[in-house]
ROTI-507842 format. One record per residue (C-alpha): x, y negated, z; residue number from 1; chain. Coordinates in nm, 3 decimals. Example, Ala and Ser with C-alpha at 12.3 -4.5 7.8 and 13.67 -1.06 7.14 Angstrom:
ROTI-507842
<site east="1.230" north="0.450" up="0.780" resi="1" chain="A"/>
<site east="1.367" north="0.106" up="0.714" resi="2" chain="A"/>
//
This chain:
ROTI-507842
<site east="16.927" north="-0.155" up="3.201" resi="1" chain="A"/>
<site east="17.302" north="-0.120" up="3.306" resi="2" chain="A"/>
<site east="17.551" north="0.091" up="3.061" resi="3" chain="A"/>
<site east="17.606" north="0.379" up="3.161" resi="4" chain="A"/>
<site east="18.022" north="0.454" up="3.244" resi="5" chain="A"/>
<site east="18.220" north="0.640" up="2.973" resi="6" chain="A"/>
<site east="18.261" north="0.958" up="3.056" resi="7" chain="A"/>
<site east="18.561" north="1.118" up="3.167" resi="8" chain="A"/>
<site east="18.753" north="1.408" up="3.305" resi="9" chain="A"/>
<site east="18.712" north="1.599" up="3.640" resi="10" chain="A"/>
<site east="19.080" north="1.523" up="3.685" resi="11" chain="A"/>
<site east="19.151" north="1.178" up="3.881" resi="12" chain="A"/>
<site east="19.463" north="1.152" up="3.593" resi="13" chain="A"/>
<site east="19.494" north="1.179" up="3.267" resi="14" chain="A"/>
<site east="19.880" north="1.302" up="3.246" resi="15" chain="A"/>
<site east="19.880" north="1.269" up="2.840" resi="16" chain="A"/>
<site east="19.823" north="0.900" up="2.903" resi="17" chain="A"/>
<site east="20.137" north="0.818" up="3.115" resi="18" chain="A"/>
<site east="20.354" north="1.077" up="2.925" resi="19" chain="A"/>
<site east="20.263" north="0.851" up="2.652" resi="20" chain="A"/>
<site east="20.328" north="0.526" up="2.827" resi="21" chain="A"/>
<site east="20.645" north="0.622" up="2.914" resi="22" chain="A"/>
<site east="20.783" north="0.786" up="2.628" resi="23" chain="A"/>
<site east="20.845" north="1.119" up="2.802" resi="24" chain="A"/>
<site east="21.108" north="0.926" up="3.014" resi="25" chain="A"/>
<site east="21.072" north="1.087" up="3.366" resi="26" chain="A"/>
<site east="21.261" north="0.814" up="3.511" resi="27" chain="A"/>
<site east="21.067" north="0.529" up="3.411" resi="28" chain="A"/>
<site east="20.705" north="0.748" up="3.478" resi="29" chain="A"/>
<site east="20.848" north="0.789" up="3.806" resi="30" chain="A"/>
<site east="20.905" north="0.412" up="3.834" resi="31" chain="A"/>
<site east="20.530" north="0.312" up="3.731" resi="32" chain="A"/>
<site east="20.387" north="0.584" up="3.919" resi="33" chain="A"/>
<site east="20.592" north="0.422" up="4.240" resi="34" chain="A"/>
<site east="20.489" north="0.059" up="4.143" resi="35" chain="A"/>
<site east="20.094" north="0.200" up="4.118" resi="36" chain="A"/>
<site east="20.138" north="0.331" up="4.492" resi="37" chain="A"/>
<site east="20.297" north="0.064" up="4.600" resi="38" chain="A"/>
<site east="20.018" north="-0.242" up="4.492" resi="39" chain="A"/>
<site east="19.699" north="-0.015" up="4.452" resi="40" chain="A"/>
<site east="19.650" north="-0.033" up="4.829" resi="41" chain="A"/>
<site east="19.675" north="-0.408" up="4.831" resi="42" chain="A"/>
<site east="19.446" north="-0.487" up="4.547" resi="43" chain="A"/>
<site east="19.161" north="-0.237" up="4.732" resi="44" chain="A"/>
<site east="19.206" north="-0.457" up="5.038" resi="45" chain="A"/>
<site east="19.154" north="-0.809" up="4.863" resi="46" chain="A"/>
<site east="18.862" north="-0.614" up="4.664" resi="47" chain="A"/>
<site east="18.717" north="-0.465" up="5.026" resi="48" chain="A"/>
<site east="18.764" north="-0.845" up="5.183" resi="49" chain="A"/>
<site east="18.586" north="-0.992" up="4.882" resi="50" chain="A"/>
<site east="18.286" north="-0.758" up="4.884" resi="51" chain="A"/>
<site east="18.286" north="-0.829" up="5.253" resi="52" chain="A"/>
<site east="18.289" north="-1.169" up="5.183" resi="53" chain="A"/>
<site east="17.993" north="-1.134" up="4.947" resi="54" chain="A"/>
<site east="18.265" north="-1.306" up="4.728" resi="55" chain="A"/>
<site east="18.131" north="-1.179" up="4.390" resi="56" chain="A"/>
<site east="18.376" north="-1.346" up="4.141" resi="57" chain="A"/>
<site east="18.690" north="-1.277" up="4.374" resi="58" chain="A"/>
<site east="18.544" north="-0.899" up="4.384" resi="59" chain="A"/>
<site east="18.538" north="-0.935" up="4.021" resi="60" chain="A"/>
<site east="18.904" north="-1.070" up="3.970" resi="61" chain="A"/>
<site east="19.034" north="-0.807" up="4.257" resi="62" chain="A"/>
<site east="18.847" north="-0.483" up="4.042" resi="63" chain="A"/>
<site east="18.965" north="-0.595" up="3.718" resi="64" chain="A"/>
<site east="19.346" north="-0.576" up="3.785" resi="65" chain="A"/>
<site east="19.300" north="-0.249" up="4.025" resi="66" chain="A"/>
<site east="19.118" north="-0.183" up="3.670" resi="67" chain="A"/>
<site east="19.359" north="-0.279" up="3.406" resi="68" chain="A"/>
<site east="19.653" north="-0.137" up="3.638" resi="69" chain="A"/>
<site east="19.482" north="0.165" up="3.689" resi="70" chain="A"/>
<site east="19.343" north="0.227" up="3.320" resi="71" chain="A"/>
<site east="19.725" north="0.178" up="3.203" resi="72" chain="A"/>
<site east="19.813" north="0.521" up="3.451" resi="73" chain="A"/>
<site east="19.515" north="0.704" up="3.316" resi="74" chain="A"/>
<site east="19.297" north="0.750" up="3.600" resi="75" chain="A"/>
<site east="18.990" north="0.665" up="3.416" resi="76" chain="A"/>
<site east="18.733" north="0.720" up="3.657" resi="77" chain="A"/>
<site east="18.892" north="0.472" up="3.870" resi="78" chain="A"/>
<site east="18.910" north="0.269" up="3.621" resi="79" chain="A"/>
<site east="18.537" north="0.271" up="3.525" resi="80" chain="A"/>
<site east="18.438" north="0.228" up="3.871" resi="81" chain="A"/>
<site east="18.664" north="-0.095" up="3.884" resi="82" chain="A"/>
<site east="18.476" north="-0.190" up="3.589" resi="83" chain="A"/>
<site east="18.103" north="-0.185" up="3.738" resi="84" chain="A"/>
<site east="18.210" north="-0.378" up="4.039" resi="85" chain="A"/>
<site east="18.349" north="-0.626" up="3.819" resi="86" chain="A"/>
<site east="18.081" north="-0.667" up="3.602" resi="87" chain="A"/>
<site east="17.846" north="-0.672" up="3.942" resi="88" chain="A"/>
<site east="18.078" north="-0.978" up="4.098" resi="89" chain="A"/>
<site east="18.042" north="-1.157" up="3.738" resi="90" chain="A"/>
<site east="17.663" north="-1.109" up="3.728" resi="91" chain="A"/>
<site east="17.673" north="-1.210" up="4.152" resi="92" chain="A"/>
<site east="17.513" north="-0.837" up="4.252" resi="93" chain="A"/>
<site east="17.694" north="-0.822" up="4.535" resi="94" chain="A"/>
<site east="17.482" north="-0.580" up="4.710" resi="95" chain="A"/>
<site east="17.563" north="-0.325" up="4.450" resi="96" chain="A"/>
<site east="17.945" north="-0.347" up="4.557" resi="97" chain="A"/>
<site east="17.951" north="-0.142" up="4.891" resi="98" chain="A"/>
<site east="17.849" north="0.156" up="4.737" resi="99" chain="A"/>
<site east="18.060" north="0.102" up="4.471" resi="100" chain="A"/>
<site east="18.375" north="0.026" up="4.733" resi="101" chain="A"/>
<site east="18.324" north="0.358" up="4.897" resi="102" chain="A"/>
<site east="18.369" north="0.519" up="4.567" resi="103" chain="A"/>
<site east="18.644" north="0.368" up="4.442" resi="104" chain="A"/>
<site east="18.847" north="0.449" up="4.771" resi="105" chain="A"/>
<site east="18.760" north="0.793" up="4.789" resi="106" chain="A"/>
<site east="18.852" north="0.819" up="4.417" resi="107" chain="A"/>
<site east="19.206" north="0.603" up="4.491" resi="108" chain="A"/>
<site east="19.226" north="0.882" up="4.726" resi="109" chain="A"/>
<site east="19.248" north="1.141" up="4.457" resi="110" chain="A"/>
<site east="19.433" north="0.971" up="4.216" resi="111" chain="A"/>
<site east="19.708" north="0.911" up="4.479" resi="112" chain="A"/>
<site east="19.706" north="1.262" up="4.553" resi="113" chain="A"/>
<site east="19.744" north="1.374" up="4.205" resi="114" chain="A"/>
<site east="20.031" north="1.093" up="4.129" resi="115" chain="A"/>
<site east="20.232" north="1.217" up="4.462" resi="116" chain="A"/>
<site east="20.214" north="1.551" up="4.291" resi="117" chain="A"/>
<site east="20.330" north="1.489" up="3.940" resi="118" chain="A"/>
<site east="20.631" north="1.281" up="4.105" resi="119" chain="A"/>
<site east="20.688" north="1.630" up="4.266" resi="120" chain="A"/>
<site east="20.685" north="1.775" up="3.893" resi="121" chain="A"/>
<site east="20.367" north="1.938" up="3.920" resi="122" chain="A"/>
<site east="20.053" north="1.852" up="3.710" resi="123" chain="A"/>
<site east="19.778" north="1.816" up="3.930" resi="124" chain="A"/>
<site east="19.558" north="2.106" up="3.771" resi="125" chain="A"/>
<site east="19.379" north="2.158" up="4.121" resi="126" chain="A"/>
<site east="19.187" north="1.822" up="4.139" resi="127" chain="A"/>
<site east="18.844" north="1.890" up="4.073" resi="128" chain="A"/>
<site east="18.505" north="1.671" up="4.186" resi="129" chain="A"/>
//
């Protein structure tokens, strides 16, 4: 029987985890949060071509840096999502994987939202499932 995900928190961001990364430096949070925006998109497009593919090792490769990169920003949900498709592309259960694409997008989705609005100085309080 699969693991069950950690759980974790209705918001799409844990803030505590990038004030932390960044050493309260507004500047550089501002910086990572950019560099997120900027590559996130791309990595969900080799992961979407890959599960299209029925690639399952490339799928696996393509959710474990979306993973890693997105883990390091706290959006842990995302980052647990990332996780079952790549341990679905390393055990080749590919069919698993569109399900688990649509998810991950709409969740990008959020997180994206909720990064946009702590580069405006707010704290995303109103993201909720």
């Amino acid at each position: 029987m699969a693991e069950e995900p950690e759980k974790t928190s209705n918001q799409p961001v844990n803030l505590q985890r990038i004030r932390e990364a960044t050493m309260g430096d507004e500047e550089f949070m501002v910086e990572l949060i950019d560099i997120y925006l900027d590559d996130s998109p791309a990595q969900i497009r080799a992961l979407r071509d890959a599960i299209e593919s029925r690639e399952g090792e490339v799928a696996a490769s393509a959710a474990h840096r979306l993973k890693g990169s997105s883990g390091n920003l706290g959006a842990d949900s995302l980052a647990a999502l990332c996780r079952r498709v790549e341990e679905s592309g390393r055990e080749n259960r590919v069919e698993e994987m569109p399900g688990l694409l649509k998810d991950i997008e709409l969740e990008f989705s959020r997180v994206k939202e909720c990064l946009a609005a702590v580069r405006r100085d707010s704290d995303c309080k109103g993201f909720r499932q």
